[in-house]
Structure formats: structure tokens, C-alpha cells
N, C-alpha and C positions, 0 to 999 in steps of 0.2 A: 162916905163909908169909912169906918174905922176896923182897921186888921188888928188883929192879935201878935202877928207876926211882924216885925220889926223888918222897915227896910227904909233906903234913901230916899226923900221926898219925888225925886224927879225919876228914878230909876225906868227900866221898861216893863217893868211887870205889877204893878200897883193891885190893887183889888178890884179896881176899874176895871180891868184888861183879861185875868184871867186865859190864857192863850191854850191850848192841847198842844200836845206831842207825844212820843214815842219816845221811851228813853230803858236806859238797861245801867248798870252798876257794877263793877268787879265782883261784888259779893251777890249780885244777884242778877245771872247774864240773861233771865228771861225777859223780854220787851214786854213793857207795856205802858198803859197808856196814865196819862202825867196830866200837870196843870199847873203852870209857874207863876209863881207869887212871891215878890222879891226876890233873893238868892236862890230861894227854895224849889222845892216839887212836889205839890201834891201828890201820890198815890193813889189813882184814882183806884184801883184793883184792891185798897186795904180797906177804902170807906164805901163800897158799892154798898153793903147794904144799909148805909145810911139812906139812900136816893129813893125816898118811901114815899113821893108826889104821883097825883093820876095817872101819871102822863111816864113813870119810869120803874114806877114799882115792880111790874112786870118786865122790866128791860135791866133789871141790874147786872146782867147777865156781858153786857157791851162793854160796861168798864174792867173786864176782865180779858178782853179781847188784847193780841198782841199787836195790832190797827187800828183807826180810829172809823175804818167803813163799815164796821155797824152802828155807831152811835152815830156816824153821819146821814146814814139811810133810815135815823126816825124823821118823826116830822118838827117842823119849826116850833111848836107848843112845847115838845121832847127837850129842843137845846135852849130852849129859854129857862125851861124850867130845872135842868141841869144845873145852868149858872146862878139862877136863883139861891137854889139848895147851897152850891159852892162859897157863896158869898156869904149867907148865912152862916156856916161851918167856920169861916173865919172870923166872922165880924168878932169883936171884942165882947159885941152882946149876948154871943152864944156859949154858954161852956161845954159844949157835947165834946169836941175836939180839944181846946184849948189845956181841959183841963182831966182831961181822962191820959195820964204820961207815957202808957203804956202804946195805948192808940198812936198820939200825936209821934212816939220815935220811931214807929213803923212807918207812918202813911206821909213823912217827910224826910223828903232826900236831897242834900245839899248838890246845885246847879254844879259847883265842879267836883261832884264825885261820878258825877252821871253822863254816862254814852248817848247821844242822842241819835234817831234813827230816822229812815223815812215815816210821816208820821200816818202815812195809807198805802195801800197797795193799789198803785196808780193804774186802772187798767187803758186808761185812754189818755191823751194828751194834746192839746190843739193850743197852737199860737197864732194871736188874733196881732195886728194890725192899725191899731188904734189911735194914735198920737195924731194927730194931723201937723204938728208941727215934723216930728218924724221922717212922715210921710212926705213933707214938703221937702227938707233938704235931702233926704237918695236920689225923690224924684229929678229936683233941679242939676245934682254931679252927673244923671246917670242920662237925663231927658232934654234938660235945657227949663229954665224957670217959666215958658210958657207951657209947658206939659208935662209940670213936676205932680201932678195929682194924675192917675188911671183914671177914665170916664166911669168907671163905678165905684169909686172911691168914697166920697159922699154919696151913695146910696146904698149901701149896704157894706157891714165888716168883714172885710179881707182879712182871710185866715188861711193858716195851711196844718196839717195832720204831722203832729212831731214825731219821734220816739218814747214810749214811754219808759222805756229800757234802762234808757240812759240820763236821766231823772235823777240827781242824786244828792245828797244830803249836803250842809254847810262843812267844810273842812276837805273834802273830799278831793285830791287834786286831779286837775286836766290835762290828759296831755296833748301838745303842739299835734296835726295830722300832717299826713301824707295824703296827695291828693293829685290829680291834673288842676291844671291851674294856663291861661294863657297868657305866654309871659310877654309877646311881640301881638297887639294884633295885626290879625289877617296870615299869621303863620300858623302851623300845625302846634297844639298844646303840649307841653311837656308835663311830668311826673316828678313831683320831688315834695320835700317839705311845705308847706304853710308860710308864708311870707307876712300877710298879714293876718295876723291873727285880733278878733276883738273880742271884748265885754257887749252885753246889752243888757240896760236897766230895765229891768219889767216888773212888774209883779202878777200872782197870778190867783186863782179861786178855785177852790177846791167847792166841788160838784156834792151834794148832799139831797137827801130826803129820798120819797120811791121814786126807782127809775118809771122813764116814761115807756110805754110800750112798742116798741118799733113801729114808723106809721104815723103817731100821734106826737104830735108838736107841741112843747112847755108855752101855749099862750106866754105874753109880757107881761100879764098882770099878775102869773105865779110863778114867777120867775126868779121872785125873792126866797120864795120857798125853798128852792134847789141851791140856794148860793150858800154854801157854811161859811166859809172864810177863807179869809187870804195872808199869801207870805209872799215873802223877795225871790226875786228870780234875775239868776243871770243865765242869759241867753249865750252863753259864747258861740262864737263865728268867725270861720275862716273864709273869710274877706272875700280871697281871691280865688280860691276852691267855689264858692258861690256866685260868684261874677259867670264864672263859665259854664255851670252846671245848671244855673236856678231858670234857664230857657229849655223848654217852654212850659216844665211843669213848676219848677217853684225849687226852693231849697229842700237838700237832698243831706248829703254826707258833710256838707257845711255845716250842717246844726246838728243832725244825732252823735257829736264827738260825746257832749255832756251838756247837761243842763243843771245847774246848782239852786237850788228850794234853799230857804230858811227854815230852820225846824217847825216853830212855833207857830201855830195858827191861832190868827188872832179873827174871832169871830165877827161875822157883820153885824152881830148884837151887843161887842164891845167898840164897834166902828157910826152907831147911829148919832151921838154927837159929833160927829165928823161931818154930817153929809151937807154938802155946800150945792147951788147950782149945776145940773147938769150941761156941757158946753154948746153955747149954740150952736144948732144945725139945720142948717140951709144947703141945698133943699128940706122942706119936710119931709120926714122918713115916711113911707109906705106904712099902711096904719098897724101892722105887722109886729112891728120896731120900737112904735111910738109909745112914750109913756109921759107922764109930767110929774110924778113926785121924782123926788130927789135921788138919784144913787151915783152921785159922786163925790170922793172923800178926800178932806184936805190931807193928805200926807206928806211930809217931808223925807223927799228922800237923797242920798247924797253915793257918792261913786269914790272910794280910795286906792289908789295904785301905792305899794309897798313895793321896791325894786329889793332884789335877790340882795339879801346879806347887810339889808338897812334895817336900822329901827323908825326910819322917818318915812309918815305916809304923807303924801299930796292927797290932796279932795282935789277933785277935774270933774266933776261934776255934783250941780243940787239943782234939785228938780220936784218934781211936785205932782201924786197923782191925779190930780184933777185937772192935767191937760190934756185926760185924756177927750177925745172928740166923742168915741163911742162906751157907752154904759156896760157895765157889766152883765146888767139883765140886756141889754139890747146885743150882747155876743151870743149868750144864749137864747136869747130866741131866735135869730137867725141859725145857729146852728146847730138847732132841731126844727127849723121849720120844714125842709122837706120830710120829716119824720125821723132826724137820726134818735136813736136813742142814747141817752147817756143814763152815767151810774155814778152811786156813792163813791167818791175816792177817785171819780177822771177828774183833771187839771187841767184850767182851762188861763193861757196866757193873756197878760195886757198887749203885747209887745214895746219896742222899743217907748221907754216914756221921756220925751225930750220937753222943753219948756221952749219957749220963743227969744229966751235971751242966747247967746253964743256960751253961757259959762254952764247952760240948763240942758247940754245936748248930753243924750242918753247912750252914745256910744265913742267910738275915738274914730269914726270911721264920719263923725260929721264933728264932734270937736278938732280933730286937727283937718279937718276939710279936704276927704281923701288922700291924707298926707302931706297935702302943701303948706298947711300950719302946724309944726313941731311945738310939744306941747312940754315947755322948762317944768322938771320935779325939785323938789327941794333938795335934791342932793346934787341938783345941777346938770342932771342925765335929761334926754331927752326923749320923748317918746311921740310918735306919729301911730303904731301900732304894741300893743304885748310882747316885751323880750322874756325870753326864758326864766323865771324866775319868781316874774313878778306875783305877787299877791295881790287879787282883789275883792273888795271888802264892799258892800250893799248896807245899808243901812235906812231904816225907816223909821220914823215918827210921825204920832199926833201929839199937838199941842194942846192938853184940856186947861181947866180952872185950877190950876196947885195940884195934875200930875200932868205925866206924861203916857201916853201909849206906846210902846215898842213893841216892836218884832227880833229884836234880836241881829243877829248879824248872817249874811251870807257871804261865805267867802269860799275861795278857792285860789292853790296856786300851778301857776304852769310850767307844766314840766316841760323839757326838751321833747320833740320829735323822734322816734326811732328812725337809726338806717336800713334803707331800705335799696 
């Protein structure tokens, strides 16, 4: 495919990729909804009624939404044919856009003149469990390497119910918590700051098409239907606030501090040359779960710590989504199988995505190996958990034929603690 619109061969937003978001301007502070293509931003709200196909003619009404959970709650025919039209609009072969000037200065907004925002109104949010390598090293720190997997582990995805409150945009910073924490075991907990504080690599999928009815379960084999697309996620987590707390319901005030999304949602209609084997899984799943075409995507993904008042980042981790054990339609259909219902716009987590090599672990809480291996940065500091300051940066890629796929960047830096 050939754009009209000039950009770097490898860049992340190619024609290919076309991604949504949510973005706003100094000169025009209403949100709405976008589409990046090299440097640039479609408008999607200037060319709505360009989008004259079956399947939208009647909906142009969505790209004028200040979220993108109406156009996620059409159906899969709706976002195909969305991106279809999108592509066309740019291709070199079309001159509706290219060459009407007046059109083209409105409906494109240079990437850094633009606010970028949440790009839905998230009403649920669920982090899922899924890395078995992950899974393997907490269990081993926490269990002993013969009982580093939970007896339901392999049979079904371990999840737990986030906040979706604290959900928040790339740039956005977090601050260190206050928390009980046990500092001696077998003594009474004290209160005080976050001692260790981490990152976790994830990424995550935004829920789309009609909700299911409360009751009624998304079968596995329309499970694709519901999936729009997905962005970077860091899971931050304090360590030791969750050590004490996560018995016997699960992680609590350890995770709702903040959760940081990548803007850009890249859909699983720009992710289908991606999709590589799903990981084997043994036992076989309950036929519930079970699917055999493909929905797991080669990603690259990589982890940078910036320490406070450097220009120099370390990468301490790359990693890769397709370690993960459990599918993305196998999250969701487990967690609507007893009937939950979900909706356009819930987020639904990978969790921790770790690789099997020691340099592919997806948190510092199994890279430095609960602290007993200090991990050298380039400017010679060391780090076993997040000091005050630092910046951390998420990054994803596919690797297609002469481009690339990106998502953009997720990042966030951390602030000191309040006294308390």
C-alpha cells in the first residue's frame, strides 16, 4: 500500500497499522477520535461523512464521539470496513483527501501538536495471569520450584477484577504509595512508604462489539468478534504492600495506585499478519477454552528505566507476546463463562509477559530475583526495585515485510511518596 502522506519507512504508524485514539489540541481542546499515520492524525470527526459503506453509512455519527466506545460496540464487518475506507482515503490512488486542500488542513493534525487522551471510557477492567513463564518464577520465590504453578493454573486463566479508575494515559505520572507492608516476618506489620516498588510488562485488549447479556456467555468461537484491539500496559506494583495484603483475596491497593495504557490502539485487523502458533497447552483445556486457529501475535516488546535527571535509558528487559500460555479469546471466554457480562470500552489485561530467558523477565521483581540480583544501568546506578524518579518506557513492535507495526510508547515517571 502506497500513502500519499510522507513518512519514515520503518516508523510505527505506516498505512498498515492505522491505530485509533483520542486526542485534543491547544487550538481545539474538544477530544476526539483520531487515526495515526506517520507523524500525523487523521480527524476522524472532519471526514465522518466520507464513511458511505453498508456497514457505516448509518453510524457516521461515532466518529464524532469524544471515545471510541461507540465505534467499538459496532460489529467486526463495521471495523473492517472502517479501515478499509481509511486506507483508501490515503492511498496515493485516491484524490478525495489528498487533493481537496481545504479538507486535507482540517482533517490532519501534526502528532506533536496533539493531547493525547484515554482513548474509551473504561467501565471495567480485569487483569489476567497469563505468562506461564511469569507464573513460574513468583511461584518458585514465593512456593519452592516444586509448587511454583497453583493446581488450577493450567486449567483455566487466573485473573483478578482491577480498578478501572486508575487506568491512565502514557505520560501520566505515579506516585510511590503508602501502605502496611511486613517488614520482620512473624511480627505485627507496620505503615509507611512502598519500599519496593515495580513495573510490569503487559498488554491489554480493549473489549468491543454488543455487549453480551448478563447470563449469556461469549462462546470461543465469537470471541474474536468482541476483541478490537490492543495497547501497552504497565501494571505498576508495590511489591511489599502486595506480599501482605494479596492473602486470601488477591491484590488489592498494591495495583489500584495506577495503571498506564498506551494511547494508540492498534487493531486486531492490523495485528492478523502477526499471528503465529498458539502455546502449547497441556493439559487440554475444557472444551469451553479450546480453540485451534491462531490468536497469538509475534510482538516485540522491550522495558527502559530512565533514572531521575539522566538522558540515558537501559532496556532490562525484551520480551515477546507470544509467551503468553493463555489466548486472548481463551481470557474472554472464561471470563464470561459463568455469564459476566462485558462492554464496549472494558480492558481486559495479559498480565506480567515474561520470556524464558533471564534478560525476557517482565518485571524487576524476577529480573533482579527478588532483589538478590542488582541490576547495573548505564550510568552505573543500580537497581533491584524503582527509585524515585525513574522513568519507565514500554515499547511494542511487529515486524512486517518493509514496515513496521507500532504502538507507540507507554511511559510514566515516579514520583516520591507522600508523608504521612
Amino acid at each position: 500500500m502506497k500513502c500519499f502522506i510522507r513518512y519514515e519507512k520503518y516508523c510505527d504508524f505506516p498505512i498498515e497499522n492505522l491505530p485509533y485514539g483520542v486526542f485534543s489540541t491547544k487550538d481545539d481542546l474538544t477530544h476526539r477520535v483520531g487515526v495515526a499515520i506517520g507523524d500525523q492524525i487523521l480527524d476522524l470527526k472532519q471526514i465522518a461523512h466520507l464513511f458511505t459503506g453498508p456497514e457505516l453509512k448509518n453510524h457516521q455519527d461515532v466518529f464524532k464521539e469524544p471515545t471510541l466506545n461507540k465505534f467499538m460496540s459496532l460489529s467486526k464487518p463495521a471495523w473492517k470496513e472502517a479501515r478499509e475506507t481509511i486506507q483508501n482515503l490515503l492511498s496515493t490512488d485516491n484524490p478525495r483527501l489528498q487533493n481537496d486542500s481545504e479538507l486535507r488542513s482540517r482533517a490532519l493534525v501534526s502528532q506533536y501538536d496533539a493531547t493525547m487522551h484515554l482513548p474509551a471510557q473504561i467501565g471495567d477492567y480485569t487483569d489476567f495471569f497469563s505468562s506461564i513463564h511469569h507464573a513460574i518464577n513468583t511461584g518458585t520465590m514465593f512456593r519452592g520450584k516444586e509448587n511454583a504453578l497453583t493446581a488450577n493454573w493450567k486449567y483455566l486463566p487466573v485473573a483478578y477484577h482491577g480498578r478501572a479508575s486508575s487506568v491512565v494515559i502514557t505520560g501520566t505520572p505515579i506516585r510511590r504509595p503508602n501502605g502496611q507492608t511486613l517488614a520482620v516476618e512473624g511480627a505485627p506489620p507496620i505503615f509507611g512508604k512502598c519500599k519496593l516498588m515495580d513495573f510490569e510488562l503487559e498488554m491489554a485488549f480493549f473489549v468491543g462489539g454488543p455487549s453480551n447479556e448478563l447470563g449469556n456467555p461469549i462462546p470461543i468461537e465469537k470471541t474474536d468478534v468482541h476483541i478490537f484491539g490492543f495497547v501497552l500496559m504497565n501494571d505498576w506494583s508495590a511489591r511489599d504492600i502486595q506480599k501482605w495484603e494479596y492473602i486470601p483475596l488477591g491484590p488489592f491497593t498494591a495495583k489500584n495506585l495506577g495503571t498506564t495504557i498506551s494511547p494508540w490502539v492498534v487493531t486486531t485487523l492490523a495485528l492478523e499478519p502477526f499471528k503465529v502458533d498458539n502455546y502449547r497447552q497441556e493439559p487440554e483445556p475444557f472444551s469451553y477454552l479450546k480453540h485451534d486457529d491462531k490468536f497469538n501475535f509475534d510482538i516485540n516488546l522491550q522495558v527502559d528505566i530512565t533514572p531521575k535527571g539522566m538522558n540515558v535509558s537501559t532496556t532490562v528487559c525484551r520480551s515477546n507476546y507470544k509467551n503468553l500460555y493463555w489466548t486472548a479469546k481463551q481470557q474472554l471466554a472464561h471470563h464470561t463463562i459463568t455469564g459476566c457480562n462485558v462492554k464496549a470500552g472494558d480492558l481486559v489485561a495479559s498480565g506480567t509477559i515474561s520470556g524464558e530467558a533471564s534478560d525476557s523477565f517482565g518485571s524487576l521483581l524476577e529480573l533482579s530475583w527478588k532483589g538478590t540480583k542488582p541490576i547495573t544501568m548505564l550510568d552505573g546506578s543500580q537497581r533491584k526495585f524503582l527509585q524515585d524518579g525513574d522513568t519507565v518506557t514500554i515499547k511494542g513492535m511487529c515486524e512486517g515485510d518493509g514496515y513496521n507495526i507500532g504502538f507507540g510508547e507507554c511511559v510514566g515517571i515516579l514520583l516520591p511518596a507522600y508523608d504521612m
